[in-house]
VOPAGU-2260 file (C-alpha; in pm, 1 decimal, decimal comma):
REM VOPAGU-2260
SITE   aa  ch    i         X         Y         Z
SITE  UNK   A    0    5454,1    1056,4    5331,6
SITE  UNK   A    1    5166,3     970,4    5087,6
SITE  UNK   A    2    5280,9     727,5    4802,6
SITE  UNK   A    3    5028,8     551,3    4620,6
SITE  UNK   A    4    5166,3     253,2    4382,3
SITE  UNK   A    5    4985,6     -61,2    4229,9
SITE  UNK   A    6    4672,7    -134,1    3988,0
SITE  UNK   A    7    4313,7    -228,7    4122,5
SITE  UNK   A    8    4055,6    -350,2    3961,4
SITE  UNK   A    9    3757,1    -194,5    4105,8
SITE  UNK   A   10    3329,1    -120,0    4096,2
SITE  UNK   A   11    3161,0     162,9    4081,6
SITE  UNK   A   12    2767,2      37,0    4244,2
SITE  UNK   A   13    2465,8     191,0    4094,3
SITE  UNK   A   14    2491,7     505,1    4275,6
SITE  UNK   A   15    2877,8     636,3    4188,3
SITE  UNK   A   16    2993,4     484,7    4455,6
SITE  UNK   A   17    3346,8     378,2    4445,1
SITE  UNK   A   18    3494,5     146,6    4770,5
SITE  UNK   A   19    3866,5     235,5    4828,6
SITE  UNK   A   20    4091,6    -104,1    4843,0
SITE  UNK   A   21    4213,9    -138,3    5156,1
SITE  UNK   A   22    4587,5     -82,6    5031,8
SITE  UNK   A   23    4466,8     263,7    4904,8
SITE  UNK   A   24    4293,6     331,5    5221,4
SITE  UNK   A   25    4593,4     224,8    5429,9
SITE  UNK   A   26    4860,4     493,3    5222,0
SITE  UNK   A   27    4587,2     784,6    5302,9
SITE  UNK   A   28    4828,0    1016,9    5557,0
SITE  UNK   A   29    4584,3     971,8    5883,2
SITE  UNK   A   30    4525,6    1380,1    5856,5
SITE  UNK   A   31    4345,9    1382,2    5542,1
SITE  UNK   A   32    4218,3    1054,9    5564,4
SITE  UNK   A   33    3851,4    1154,3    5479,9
SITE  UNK   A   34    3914,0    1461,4    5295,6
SITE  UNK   A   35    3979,0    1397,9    4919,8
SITE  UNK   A   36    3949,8    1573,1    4579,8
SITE  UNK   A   37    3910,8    1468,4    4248,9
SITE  UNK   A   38    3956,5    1637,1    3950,4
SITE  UNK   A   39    3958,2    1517,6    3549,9
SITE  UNK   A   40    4252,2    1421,8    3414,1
SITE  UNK   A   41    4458,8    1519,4    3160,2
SITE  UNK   A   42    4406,8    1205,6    2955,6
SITE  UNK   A   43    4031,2    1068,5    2949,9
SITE  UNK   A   44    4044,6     940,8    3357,1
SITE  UNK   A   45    3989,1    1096,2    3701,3
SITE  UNK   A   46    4243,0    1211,5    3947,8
SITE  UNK   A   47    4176,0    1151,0    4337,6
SITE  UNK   A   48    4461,8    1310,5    4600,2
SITE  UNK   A   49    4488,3    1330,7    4931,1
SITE  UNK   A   50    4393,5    1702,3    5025,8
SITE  UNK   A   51    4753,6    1732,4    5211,7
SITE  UNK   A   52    4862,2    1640,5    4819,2
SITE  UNK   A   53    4620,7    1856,4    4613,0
SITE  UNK   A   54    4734,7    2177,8    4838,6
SITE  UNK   A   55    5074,6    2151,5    4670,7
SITE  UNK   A   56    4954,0    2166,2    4335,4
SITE  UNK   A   57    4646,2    2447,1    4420,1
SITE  UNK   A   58    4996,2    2647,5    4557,3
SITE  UNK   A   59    5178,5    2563,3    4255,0
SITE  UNK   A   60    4878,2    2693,8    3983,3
SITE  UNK   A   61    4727,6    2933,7    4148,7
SITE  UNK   A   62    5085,8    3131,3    4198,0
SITE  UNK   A   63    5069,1    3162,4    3816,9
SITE  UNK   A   64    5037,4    3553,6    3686,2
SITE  UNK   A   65    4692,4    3630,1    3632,8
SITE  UNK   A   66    4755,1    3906,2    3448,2
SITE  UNK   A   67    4852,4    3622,4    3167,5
SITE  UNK   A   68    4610,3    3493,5    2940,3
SITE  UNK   A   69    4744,0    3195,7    2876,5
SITE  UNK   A   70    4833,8    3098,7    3235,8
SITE  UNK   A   71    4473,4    3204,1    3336,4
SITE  UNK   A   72    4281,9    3008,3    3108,5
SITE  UNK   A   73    4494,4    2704,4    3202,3
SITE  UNK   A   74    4391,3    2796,3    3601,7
SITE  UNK   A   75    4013,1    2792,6    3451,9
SITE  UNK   A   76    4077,9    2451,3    3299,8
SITE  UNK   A   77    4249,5    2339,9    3579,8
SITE  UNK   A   78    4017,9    2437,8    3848,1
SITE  UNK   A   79    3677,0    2343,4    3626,7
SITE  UNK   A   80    3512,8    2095,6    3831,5
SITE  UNK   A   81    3767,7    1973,6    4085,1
SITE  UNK   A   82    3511,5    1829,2    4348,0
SITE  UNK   A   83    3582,1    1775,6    4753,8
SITE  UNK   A   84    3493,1    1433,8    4873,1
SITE  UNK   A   85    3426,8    1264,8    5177,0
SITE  UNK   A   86    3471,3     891,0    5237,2
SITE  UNK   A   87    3167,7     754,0    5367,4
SITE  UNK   A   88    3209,4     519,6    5679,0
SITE  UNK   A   89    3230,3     189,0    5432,7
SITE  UNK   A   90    3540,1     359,0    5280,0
SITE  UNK   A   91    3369,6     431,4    4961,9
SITE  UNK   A   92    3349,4     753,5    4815,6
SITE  UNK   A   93    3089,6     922,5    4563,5
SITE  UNK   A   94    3201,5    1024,1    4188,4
SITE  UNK   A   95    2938,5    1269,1    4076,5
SITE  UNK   A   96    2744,4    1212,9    3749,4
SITE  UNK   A   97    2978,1    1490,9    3533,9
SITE  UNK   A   98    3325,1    1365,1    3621,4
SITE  UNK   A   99    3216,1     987,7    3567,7
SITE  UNK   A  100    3076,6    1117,0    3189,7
SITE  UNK   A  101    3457,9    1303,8    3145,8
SITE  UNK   A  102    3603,5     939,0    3192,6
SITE  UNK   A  103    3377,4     700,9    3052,2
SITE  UNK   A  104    3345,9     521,4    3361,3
SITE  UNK   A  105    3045,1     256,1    3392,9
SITE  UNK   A  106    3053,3      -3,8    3613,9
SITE  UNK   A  107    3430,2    -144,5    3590,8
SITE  UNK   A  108    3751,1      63,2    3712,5
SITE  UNK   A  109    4121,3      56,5    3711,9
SITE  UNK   A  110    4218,8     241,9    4005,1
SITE  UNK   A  111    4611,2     296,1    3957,7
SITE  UNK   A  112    4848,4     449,5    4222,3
SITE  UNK   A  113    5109,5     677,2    4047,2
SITE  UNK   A  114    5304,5     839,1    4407,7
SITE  UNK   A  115    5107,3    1108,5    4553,5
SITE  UNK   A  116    4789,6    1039,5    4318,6
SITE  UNK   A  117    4545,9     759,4    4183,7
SITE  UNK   A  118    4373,1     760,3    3860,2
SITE  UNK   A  119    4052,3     644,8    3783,2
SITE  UNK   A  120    4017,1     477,3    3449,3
SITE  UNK   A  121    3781,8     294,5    3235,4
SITE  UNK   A  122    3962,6     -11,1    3164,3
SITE  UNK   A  123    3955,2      37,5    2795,3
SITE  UNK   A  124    4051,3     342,6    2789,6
SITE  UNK   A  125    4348,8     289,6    3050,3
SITE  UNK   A  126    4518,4       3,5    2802,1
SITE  UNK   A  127    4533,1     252,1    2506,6
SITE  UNK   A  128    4715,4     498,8    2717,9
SITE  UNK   A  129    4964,1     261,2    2836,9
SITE  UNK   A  130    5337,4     169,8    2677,0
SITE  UNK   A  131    5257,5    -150,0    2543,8
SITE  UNK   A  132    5609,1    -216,2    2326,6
SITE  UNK   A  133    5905,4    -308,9    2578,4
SITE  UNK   A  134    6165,8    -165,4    2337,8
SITE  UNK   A  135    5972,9     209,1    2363,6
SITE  UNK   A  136    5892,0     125,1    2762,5
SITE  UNK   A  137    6303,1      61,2    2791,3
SITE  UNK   A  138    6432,0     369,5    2571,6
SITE  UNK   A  139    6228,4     575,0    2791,8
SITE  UNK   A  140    6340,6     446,6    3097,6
SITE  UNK   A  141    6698,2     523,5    3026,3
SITE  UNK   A  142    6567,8     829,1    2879,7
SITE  UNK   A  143    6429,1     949,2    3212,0
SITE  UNK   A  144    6602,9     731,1    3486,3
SITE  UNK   A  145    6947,6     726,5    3374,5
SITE  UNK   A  146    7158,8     964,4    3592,3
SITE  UNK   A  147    7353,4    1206,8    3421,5
């Protein structure tokens, strides 16, 4: 079972060129170990699963009536510009031109492990889109956590 937790600070080189941490590398399930896909986020980051992951969802959205305009302009959106990628033998992988623009990403990134997923964030960005008041953090924790 995939499950991807922690933050890592990270660096893109010149190229795109992202180099998986070693913790990342080690939660990849051993089938889809080189075969990844990244797509933009919902917020202003990237989203990288496992292919054994990303099959889940592609069941999940494109099971969605067609014949419904809403539903198929959210497949469009969904589906724009989700990229297959390879890890090269270094364990790096290469972010095309396009999806680093959607995310503002330069040279610094927060790679952060949410379960079956990791994000790619520009470090700026990534602190405005966190809970930064305990009290809110806490309310929604019982919120969302508290068995009912």
């Amino acid at each position: 079972m995939t499950f991807f937790t922690g933050e890592y600070d990270c660096k893109l080189d010149a190229k795109g060129r992202l180099a998986l941490p070693a913790k990342v590398k080690s939660a990849l399930p051993q089938v889809d170990i080189q075969e990844l896909v990244v797509r933009r986020g919902f917020e202003p980051c990237l989203v990288l699963y496992p292919m054994f992951e990303y099959k889940k969802i592609i069941n999940k959205v494109r099971s969605l009536n067609e014949f419904n305009e809403d539903l198929r302009r959210f497949q469009r959106s969904f589906f724009r510009g989700n990229i297959d990628l390879e890890m090269d033998g270094s364990g790096r992988i290469n972010i095309p031109n396009r999806m680093m623009a959607y995310a503002s990403l330069e040279r610094d990134v927060v790679l952060v492990g949410l379960g079956n997923r990791i994000e790619i964030w520009n470090p700026e960005l990534y602190e405005e889109h966190l809970i930064s008041d305990a009290a809110e953090y806490s309310k929604m924790a019982e919120k969302y956590l508290t068995e009912e």
